[in-house]
Each structure stands twice: as C-alpha cells, then as structure tokens.
N, C-alpha and C positions, 0 to 999 in steps of 0.2 A: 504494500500500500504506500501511495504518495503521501510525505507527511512535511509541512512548514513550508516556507514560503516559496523556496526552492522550488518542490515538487509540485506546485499549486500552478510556477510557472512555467515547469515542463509540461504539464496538463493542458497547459493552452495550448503549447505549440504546437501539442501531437493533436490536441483536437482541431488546428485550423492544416494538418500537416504542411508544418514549417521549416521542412528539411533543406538541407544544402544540396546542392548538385551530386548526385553520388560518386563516390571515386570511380573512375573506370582509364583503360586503355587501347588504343589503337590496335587493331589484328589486320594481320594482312596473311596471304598469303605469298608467298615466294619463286620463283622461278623453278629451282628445284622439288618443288610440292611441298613446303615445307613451311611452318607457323614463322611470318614475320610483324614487326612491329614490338611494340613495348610490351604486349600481353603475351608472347611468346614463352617470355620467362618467365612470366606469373604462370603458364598453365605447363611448361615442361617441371616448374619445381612441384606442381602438385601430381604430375603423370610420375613423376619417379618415386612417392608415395604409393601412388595406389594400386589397385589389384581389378578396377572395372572402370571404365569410362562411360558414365552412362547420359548419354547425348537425347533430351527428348526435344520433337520438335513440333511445332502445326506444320500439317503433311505439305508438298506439292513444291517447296522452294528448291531452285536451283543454290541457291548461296548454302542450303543445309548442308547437302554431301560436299560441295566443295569445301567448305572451311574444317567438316568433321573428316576429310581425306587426308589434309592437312594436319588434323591433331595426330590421326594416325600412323599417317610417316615418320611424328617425330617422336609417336609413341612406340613404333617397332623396337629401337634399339633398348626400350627397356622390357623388354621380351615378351611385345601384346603381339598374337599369331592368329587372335580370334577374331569375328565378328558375327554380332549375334540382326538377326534384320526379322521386322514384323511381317512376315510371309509363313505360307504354311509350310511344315517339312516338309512335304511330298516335290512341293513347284521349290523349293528351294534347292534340292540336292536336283532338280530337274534343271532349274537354270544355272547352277555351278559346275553340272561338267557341259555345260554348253556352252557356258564360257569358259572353258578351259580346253573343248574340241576346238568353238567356230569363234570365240569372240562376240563382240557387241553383233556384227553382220549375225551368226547365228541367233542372239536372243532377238536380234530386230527380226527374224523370221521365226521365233514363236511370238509376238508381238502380233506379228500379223494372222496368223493364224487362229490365234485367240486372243482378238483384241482387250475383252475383258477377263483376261485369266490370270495376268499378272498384275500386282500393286505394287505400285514404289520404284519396285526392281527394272519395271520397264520404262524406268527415266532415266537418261543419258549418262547424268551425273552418279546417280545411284547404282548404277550400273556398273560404272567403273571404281567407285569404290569399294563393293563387295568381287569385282574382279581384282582385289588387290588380295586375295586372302582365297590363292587356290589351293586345293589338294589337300591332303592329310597330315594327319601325326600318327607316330606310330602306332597307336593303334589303332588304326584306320578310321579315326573320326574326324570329320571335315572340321576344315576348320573355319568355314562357313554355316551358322546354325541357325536355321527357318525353325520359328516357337510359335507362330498365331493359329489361331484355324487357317483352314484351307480356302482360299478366294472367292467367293458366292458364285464367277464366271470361270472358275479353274476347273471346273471334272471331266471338259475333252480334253486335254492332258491325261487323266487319271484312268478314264474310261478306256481311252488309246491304249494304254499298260494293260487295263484287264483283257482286254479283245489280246490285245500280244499272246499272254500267257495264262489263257484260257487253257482250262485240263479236259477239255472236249467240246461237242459241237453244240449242247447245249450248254453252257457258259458263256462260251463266245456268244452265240445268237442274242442270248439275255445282254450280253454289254454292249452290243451294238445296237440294239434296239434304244437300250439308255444314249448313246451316245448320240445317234444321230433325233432324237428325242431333245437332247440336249444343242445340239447343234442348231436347231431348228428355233428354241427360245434364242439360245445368243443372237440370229440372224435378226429377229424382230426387235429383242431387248425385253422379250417377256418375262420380267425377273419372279413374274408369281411362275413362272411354268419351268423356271430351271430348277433340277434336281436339289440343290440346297436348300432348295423353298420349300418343298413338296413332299419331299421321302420323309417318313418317319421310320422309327427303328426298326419296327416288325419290316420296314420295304426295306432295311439296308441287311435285315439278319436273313434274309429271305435271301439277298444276294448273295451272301458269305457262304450260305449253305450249297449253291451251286459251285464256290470253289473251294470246298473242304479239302484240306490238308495240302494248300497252295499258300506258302507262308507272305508270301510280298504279298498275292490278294488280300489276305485276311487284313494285314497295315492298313493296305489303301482304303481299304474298304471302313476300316475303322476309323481313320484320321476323317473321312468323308461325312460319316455318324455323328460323332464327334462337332465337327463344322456347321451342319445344317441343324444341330440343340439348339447349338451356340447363335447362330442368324433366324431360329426361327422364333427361339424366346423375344428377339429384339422386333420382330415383326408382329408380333402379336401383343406387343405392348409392355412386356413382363421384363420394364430394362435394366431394376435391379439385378435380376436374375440371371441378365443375360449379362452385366459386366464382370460377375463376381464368379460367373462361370467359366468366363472366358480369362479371369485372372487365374484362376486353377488351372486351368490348360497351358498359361504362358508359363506356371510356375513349374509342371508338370513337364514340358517336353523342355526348358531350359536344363530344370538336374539333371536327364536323363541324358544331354549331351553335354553338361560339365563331371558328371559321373563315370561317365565312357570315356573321359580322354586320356589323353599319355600324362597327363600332368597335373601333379595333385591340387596345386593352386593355379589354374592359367588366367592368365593376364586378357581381358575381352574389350574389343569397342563396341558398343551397344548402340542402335540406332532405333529407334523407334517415337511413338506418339508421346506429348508431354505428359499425359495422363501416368503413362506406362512406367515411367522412368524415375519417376519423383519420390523422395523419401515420405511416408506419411500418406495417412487419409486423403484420396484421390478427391476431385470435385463430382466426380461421380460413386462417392461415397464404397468406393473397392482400395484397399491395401491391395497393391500390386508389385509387378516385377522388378520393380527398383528397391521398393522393402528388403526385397527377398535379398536381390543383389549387395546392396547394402551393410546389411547386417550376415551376411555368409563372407566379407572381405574383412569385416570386422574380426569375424571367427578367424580369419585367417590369419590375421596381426596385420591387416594393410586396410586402404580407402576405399572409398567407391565417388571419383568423382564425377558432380551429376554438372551438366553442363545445359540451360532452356534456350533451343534457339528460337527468337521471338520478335522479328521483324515489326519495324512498328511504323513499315508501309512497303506499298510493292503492289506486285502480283504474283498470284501461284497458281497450280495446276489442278482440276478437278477431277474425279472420275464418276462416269455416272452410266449406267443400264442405256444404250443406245445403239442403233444398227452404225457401224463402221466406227469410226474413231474413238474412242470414249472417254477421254481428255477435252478441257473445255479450260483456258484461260478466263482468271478473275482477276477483278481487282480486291489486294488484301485491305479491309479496314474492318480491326478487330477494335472493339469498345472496351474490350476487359483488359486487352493488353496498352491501350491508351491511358484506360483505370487504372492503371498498373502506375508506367509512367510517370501520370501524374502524381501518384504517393508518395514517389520515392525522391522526387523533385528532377527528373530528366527533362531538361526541356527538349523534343523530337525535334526542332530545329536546328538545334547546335550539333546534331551526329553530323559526320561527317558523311558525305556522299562515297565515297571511294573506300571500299574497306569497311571493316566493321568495329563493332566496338565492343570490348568486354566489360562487365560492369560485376564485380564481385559483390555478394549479395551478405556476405556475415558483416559486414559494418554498417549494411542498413539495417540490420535486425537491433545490431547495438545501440544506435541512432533512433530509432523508434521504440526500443525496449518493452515490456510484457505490454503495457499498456496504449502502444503509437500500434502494436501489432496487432490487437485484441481489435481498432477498429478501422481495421482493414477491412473490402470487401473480400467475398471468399477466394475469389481467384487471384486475388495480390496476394492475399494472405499465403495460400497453394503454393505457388513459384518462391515467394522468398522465403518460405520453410523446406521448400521441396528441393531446392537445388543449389549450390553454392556458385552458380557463375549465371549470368545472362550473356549470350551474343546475340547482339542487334544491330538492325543498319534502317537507315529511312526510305531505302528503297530496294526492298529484295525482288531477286530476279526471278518466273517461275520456273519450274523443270521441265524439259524439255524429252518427250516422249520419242521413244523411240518407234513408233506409227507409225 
C-alpha cells in the first residue's frame, strides 16, 4: 500500500500514466544476416543466458521472420539447432524435406497445389527461416518441430499419404473418395464441407479401422482427429474449450519432440502467435506454450527469452477460405497495441522508419510498479508481464506469399 505524501504523488502519476519515454534501442539487421544496431548487444547478452527464444508475434508481417532470422544467426553459435513453428506435425516434416529436396521453388509448388494447406510456412520470409534449421540430430529428430493442429485446408497432403500407403483396395478407395471430397471444398472454399469441419471421431475411427496395423496411417489419421476437436469446438462457439484444448496439444506434441532429441537440454527458437509465447495467463484466458517453455529452462538452470513482435503500423498478410489465392493484404491498425503504447509513454512518431526498435519491458514494470500495472488495460497489462522485450517499427512490411 501507498502510504505519505510521497506515494499519494506516485498515485497520481500512474493514474494520469505519467511515464517517461521508455528506454529502448535501435535493431537493424546486417548484411551478413546478422543482429545490428545498439540492441544487438542487449539481446546477444540475454541469448547467451538462455535455453529458448520465444518470439511471439501478430501473424502475416514480413519484418517478423526477418528480424527473428537475424536473432537466430546470432543465436546459433550459442548452440540453438532448433526451431519450433505453429504448423501441424504432419505438413511440417512435409514441408522440411521439401525444403531440403527442392527449396523454396519446391514448397512454392505445394503452395500451389494446396493453396490453403499451408500457414505461415508458405510466406517467403518464413520460409527461409525455418529453411535455416535442416535435417536431424542424432537421433533422428528434426530439428525442425511443427506443434499446432493440423491446417483446416491441409488433409490433401495427408489424404495423398493415405491413398500412397493404402494396405488394399478398399482403403485406398475410402481415401480417395475423402480426398477428392476434399478437393472439391478447397476448389469453392466451402470450409463447412472440408473434412476438418465435418468428420467426427466415430468418421475418423471408422477410417483407422480400414488401415489397421499401418502405423504412419494410424498418426495421420490421429493428428487429423485431433485437429478437426480442436477447429470444431471453435466453430460451434465452445472457444474456451477450444483454446485450452488446443494449449494441451501444443504442450503435448512440443515434449514429445524435446523428449526425442539427442540433447538433454536443446537450445530452441520458437516462432509462433503472441498469445502462444507469453509467460502467464493468456488474454484468452489459457496458460500456454510459453508457461510450459519457461518454466522447463528454468528447470534446466537457464532462460526462456520471450521477445513480442508488435508493429504499431504497416501492413500484413491475411489468410482466408477462398477459391485461388488465399492471402489478402491489410492494412495493420491495432487499438490495443496503440493502448499499449500509449501506457508506457512511446510516442509512434519518434520510431524510427528504417529498422526497428527494441524496447525492454522490466523497467516499465518498475516504473509503473504493482499499482501503475494493476491499471492497465488487459492486453498492456498481457505483453508487459508476458515478455521481457518488444520489437516494433511504424511501418511493418506484410509477408509475402509464396502463391
């Protein structure tokens, strides 16, 4: 409690929030791919601490993978080999040996193929940064690691597999029926008639039983189960349900591939949604993957540094259910990341145009203290508990689909 005359006049301050311009630094990237500018040193002394990088973002910016490509170059030499990205397993080990046969030209032809199959992964930038992290350890676990559900327009990839390795002619027949079934929604954009909409579990055990004791089917076929709980709780209104389900799923397929690997503590860059990343009570009311993250580097005797990228103007990239391209430029103007801003006393006009800016977020917490933070709205309050760094710029660029 605030007590004398002192704390009566920090009360005012924080109730008119009276803050200073918050400390921050210049980032840039560098010719060699490499973190430059004055924040460089601030974020390699905290990379040579810790044990996960965890990078949350609002989706679709081009400046995201680029600047988090950049952490990661200069995070290799302290022996990060990982990268974890919000795609499901199945299109993820899908699209890492396909960049690692054809390259970008390869995934720009499953791109095309299944325009709405891939998320994230089939933007330019994103692309090549999870192309920085090919092939295995030894014990054959990628070291590239897809944790979400599987894509609402991803199951003619999955489907394609079962028709592959079909154990007879009724199996096959049964997946190619789903597929070209499915095929036929993607062509219009009927997303109540794609398979993720639609199968309930009796339809997907029904499938498994046609390929009994085909172990990759039984996977696919699960991750698919699995996927369409998780998208259909959220369709049918049930969205606590479905964020809190879908955090058990990220938490779930993350151990299972930091459990598998060659190395007891590995070092990971994590790219994913801000929701996803952030230490503490989500705004969609889920403890999620960053908790978990967090507090298992802790176990390990190291950090988890959480890093919010949060542009506070621009444009970024949408994706939405439509025949042919499924990308749609916006323009970004977010009210809560402006609310944000305004709390901490950033004025958006003084960033700089060129490059971006770091703003480290534990001396605004000190500067606001229990009571400047108590009356925050929820999602200032979210970001400056949830993350120890912001990078932002006044004009993010969107990503650039590889369509």
């Amino acid at each position: 409690m605030l007590r004398g005359i002192g704390g009566i006049f920090l009360a005012a301050l924080i109730g008119t929030s009276a803050l200073a311009a918050p400390q921050s630094y210049p980032l840039a990237v560098t010719r060699d791919g490499g973190l430059g500018g004055d924040g460089a040193a601030v974020l390699k002394d905290e990379i040579g601490r810790a044990q996960f990088i965890l990078w949350g973002e609002d989706h679709g910016f081009a400046d995201s993978a680029i600047v988090l490509r950049a952490v990661a170059h200069d995070a290799r030499p302290f022996g990060f080999k990982y990268h974890v990205v919000e795609v499901g397993p199945l299109s993820t080990r899908m699209i890492a040996d396909t960049l690692a046969r054809d390259g970008e030209t390869g995934l720009h032809k499953l791109v095309h193929a299944v325009p709405l199959g891939i998320p994230f992964l089939s933007l330019k930038d994103d692309a090549a940064l999870a192309g920085d992290f090919p092939g295995h350890d030894a014990n054959g676990t990628p070291y590239l690691w897809g944790v979400d559900q599987e894509f609402i327009g991803s199951p003619p990839f999955h489907l394609k597999r079962l028709v592959a390795i079909a154990p007879d002619n009724a199996a096959r027949a049964a997946a190619s029926k789903l597929l070209g079934e499915e095929q036929d929604a993607a062509a219009t954009a009927a997303q109540d008639k794609f398979l993720l909409a639609r199968f309930k579990d009796a339809d997907f055990d029904a499938l498994a039983a046609r390929f009994k004791g085909v172990a990759e089917a039984q996977a696919i076929i699960a991750e698919l189960k699995e996927s369409a709980a998780v998208y259909q709780l959220w369709m049918s209104g049930h969205n606590y349900e479905n964020n809190a389900r879908r955090a058990r799923l990220l938490a779930k397929n993350f151990l299972a591939d930091y459990r598998a690997g060659a190395e007891s503590e590995p070092k990971i860059v994590f790219k994913m949604g801000l929701e996803h990343m952030a230490l503490g009570t989500t705004t969609i009311n889920t403890v999620d993957l960053g908790t978990l993250a967090s507090e298992t580097a802790r176990l390990d005797g190291k950090t988890a540094l959480r890093i919010a990228f949060l542009p506070a103007g621009g444009h970024n990239i949408a994706f939405a259910p439509k025949p042919g391209n499924p990308t749609t430029v916006e323009t970004y103007d977010n009210a809560e990341v402006k609310d944000l801003y305004a709390a901490i006393g950033l004025g958006i006009a003084t960033l700089p145009k060129d490059g971006w800016t770091l703003i480290p977020t534990d001396p605004i917490r000190h500067a606001l203290d229990t009571q400047g933070i108590e009356k925050l709205k929820p999602f200032a309050r979210f970001v400056l508990l949830g993350y120890d760094y912001i990078v932002t710029t006044p004009d993010a660029k969107p990503g650039v689909s590889l369509y």
